[in-house]
N, C-alpha and C positions, 0 to 999 in steps of 0.2 A: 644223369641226374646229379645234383650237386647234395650230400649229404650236408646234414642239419649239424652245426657243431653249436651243442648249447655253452658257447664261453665266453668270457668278455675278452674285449680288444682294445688291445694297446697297440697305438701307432707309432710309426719310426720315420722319420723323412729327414735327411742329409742336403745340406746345399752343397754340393760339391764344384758349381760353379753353373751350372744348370739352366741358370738365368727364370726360375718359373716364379711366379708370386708364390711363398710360403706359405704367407697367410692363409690365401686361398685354397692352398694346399690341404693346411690345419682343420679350416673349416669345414671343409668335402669329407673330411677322416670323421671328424664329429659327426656331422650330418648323415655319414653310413653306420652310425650307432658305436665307435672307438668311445669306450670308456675316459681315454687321455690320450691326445695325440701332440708324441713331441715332436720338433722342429728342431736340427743343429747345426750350426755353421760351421762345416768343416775343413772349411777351403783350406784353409794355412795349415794343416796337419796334412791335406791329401796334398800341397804341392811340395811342405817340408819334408814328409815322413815316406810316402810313397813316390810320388813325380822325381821328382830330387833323386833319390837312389839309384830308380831306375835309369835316369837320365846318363847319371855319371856312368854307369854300370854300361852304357851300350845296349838299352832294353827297354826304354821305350816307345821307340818304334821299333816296326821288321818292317826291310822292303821297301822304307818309305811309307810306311802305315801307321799312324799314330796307335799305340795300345792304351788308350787313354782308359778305354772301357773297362778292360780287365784288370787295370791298374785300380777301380774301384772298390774291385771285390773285398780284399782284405779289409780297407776299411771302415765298409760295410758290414761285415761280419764282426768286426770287434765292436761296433759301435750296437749292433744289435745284442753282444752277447752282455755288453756293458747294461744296456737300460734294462733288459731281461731281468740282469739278477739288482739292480736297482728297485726294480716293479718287482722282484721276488715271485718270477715265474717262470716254471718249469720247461713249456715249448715256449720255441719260437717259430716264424711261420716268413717265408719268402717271396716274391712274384715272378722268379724266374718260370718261362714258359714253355714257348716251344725250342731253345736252345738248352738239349743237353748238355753240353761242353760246359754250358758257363754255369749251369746249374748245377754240376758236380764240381766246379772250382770254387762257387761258394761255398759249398757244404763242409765241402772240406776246409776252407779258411772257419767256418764256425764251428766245426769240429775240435779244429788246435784252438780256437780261444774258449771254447766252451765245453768240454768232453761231454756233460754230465746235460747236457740241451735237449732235449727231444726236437728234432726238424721235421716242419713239415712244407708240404708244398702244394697247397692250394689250386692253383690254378693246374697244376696236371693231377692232381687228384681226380679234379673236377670233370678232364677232359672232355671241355668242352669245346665249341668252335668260335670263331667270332660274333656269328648271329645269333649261338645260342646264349652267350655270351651276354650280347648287348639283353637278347630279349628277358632273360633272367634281370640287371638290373633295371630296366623298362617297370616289370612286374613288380618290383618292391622298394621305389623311386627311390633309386641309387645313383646318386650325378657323379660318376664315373668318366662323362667328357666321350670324347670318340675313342671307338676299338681300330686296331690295324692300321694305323699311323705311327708308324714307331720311328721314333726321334731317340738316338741317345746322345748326349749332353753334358759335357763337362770343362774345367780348365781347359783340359788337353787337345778337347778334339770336340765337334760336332757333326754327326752324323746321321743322315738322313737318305731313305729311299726316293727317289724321282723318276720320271719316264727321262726315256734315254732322249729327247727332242726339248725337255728344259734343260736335261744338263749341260749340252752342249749350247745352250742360250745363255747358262749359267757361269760358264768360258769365257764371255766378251765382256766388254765394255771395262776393261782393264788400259789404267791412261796410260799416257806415251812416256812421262817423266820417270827418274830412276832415284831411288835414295839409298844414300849410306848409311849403314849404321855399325856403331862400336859394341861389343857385349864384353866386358868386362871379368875375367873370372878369377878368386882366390881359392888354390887349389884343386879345382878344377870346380868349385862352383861359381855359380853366375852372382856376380854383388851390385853389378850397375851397370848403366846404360849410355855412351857418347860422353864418358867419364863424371857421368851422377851416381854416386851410391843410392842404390833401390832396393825395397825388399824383396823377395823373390814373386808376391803376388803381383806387385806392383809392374817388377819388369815383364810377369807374362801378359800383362792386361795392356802395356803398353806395346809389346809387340806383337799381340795380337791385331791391334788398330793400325801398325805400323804397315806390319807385310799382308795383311787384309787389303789395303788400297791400293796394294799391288799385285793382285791376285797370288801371291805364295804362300805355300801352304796347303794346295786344294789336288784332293785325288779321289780319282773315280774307278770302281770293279763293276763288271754286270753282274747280275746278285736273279736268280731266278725268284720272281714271288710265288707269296704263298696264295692260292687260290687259282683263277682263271683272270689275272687279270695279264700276264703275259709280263717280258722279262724289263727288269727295273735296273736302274741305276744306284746303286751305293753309292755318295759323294759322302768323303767327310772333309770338313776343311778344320786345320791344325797348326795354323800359320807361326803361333807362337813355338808351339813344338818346332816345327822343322827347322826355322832357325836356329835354337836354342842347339838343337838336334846338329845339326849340319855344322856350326862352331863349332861345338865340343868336339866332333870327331877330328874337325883338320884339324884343330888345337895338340889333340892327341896324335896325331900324324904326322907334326912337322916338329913336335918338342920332345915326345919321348924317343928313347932309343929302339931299334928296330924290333929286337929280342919283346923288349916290353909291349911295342905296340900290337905285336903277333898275339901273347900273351893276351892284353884285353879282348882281342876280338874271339879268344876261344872261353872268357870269363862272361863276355856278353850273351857268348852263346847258351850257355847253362842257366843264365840269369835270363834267359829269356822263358826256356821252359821253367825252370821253376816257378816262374809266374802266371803259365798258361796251366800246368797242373792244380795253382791254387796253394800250394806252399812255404805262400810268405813268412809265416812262422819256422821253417825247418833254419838247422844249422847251417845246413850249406848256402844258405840266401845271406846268412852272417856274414860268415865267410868269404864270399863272395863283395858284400861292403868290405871289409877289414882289407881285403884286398886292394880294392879301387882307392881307397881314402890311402894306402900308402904309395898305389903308384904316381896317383896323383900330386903329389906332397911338391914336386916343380912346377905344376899345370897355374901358373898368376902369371897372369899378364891379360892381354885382348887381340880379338879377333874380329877384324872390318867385313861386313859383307856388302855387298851391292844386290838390290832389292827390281825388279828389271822385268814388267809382263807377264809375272808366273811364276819367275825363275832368282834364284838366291844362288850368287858365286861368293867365292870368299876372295878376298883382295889381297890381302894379308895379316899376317900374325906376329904381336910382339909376345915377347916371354919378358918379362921383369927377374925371374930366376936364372936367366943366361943373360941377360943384359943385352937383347941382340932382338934388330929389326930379323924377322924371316917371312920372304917373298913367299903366298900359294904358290907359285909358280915352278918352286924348287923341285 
């Protein structure tokens, strides 16, 4: 049974690149009895302040797996702890579910931005099931939309469960043509595109459409579902990441020296968990920038890749800080 919480609600929704109608969003929050429900457009902090760091840092992706997701947490949690004491209130409340993992990574991101927060967490409170779920807002006409389609959604990544017979339907029809493209970086961040300065939302929106029509960017896990419906495909496709992903790294591969480049990938590696613990606020994630931002300090110049069925090769790389064409090849 779901206990009665007599308090009012204040609502919290982030665009973090999500693609959903806000409004609609807004509205649905009102219409479940939200005393005020805000709306914020976050995108250019989550891909300045979050995407961006982790980027350079070698963390966001593992594997070839975009962490777009968990790159959300943080801030989400500051954003909540922000309007919280804005609206001059005590708890705050979450919809993380049936993932423990990511439920204890936010708490903890709300913890370091809010010590004094009371969290709660509703939906395992409730412990409910999907049906019971639905049939609860059925009962006290709450357009809540469908349960057990879980889409998560952002700049970085989109991810979605499928039967294993669309995803492989989902593999074709990728054309036979191949495109180049240039990414541009100062310092090791990305500033433009086929030599246009862009801003950073700009370039991933554009190479999202870019390596999308080339199918790159798309990866699939078998992911056991939840129920009796039998085993599901994980796809997420992250096209702008991998590219962005896959420069950076040869960039750092063929410009720094060896020592250094050993070094990043034992700094990515820390920067990875500290990310999956939920820790974005600790010193050592500072740290960890204060690092990157100095090995980087040669990383200007660009990086061509060729775009080809799926598949992203790098062509090669100029450094403007050595003054020197250098072959992928080397």
């Amino acid at each position: 049974m779901i206990e009665a919480w007599q308090v009012e609600v204040v609502t919290l929704t982030l665009d973090l690149g999500q693609r959903d109608e806000l409004d609609a969003v807004r509205e649905r929050a009102l219409a479940c009895g939200a005393i005020r429900a805000h709306v914020l457009d976050e995108r250019e902090s989550f891909a300045r302040d979050y995407l961006l760091p982790a980027l350079r840092a070698g963390a966001a992706s593992e594997d070839g797996h975009p962490l777009g997701r968990v790159l959300t947490r943080p801030l989400i949690a500051k954003q909540l702890v922000d309007v919280a004491k804005m609206e001059a209130v005590a708890e705050v409340a979450h919809a993380c579910w049936h993932h423990y993992d990511d439920r204890v990574r936010l708490e903890r991101a709300i913890r370091d931005a809010g010590p004094d927060m009371l969290i709660r967490a509703p939906l395992v409170e409730a412990s409910l099931s999907d049906n019971e779920m639905l049939a609860f807002a059925e009962a006290h006409d709450l357009p809540i939309g469908r349960i057990g389609t879980q889409v998560d959604a952002n700049l970085w990544e989109r991810c979605t469960c499928v039967a294993p017979s669309t995803n492989e339907a989902m593999h074709q029809h990728v054309g036979d043509a191949s495109a180049v493209v240039s990414i541009e970086f100062s310092k090791g961040v990305p500033v433009g595109l086929n030599g246009v300065t862009m801003p950073l939302l700009e370039i991933i929106s554009t190479l999202e459409t870019l390596a999308s029509a080339h199918g790159v960017g798309r990866t699939s896990q078998l992911a056991a579902a939840q129920g009796a419906g039998g085993a599901v495909v994980r796809q997420c496709d992250a096209p702008a990441a991998t590219l962005l992903d896959v420069a950076l790294r040869q960039f750092e591969r063929l410009v720094l020296p060896t020592d250094a480049w050993r070094d990043v990938q034992s700094v990515a590696a820390l920067y990875r968990d500290i990310v999956f613990r939920g820790a974005w606020g600790a010193a050592s994630r500072r740290g960890c920038d204060a690092f990157v931002n100095a090995i980087h300090a040669p990383m200007t110049g660009a990086v061509r890749l060729r775009l080809f069925k799926g598949r992203v090769s790098v062509i090669d790389c100029v450094s403007a800080s050595a003054g020197e064409f250098v072959d992928a090849a080397r």
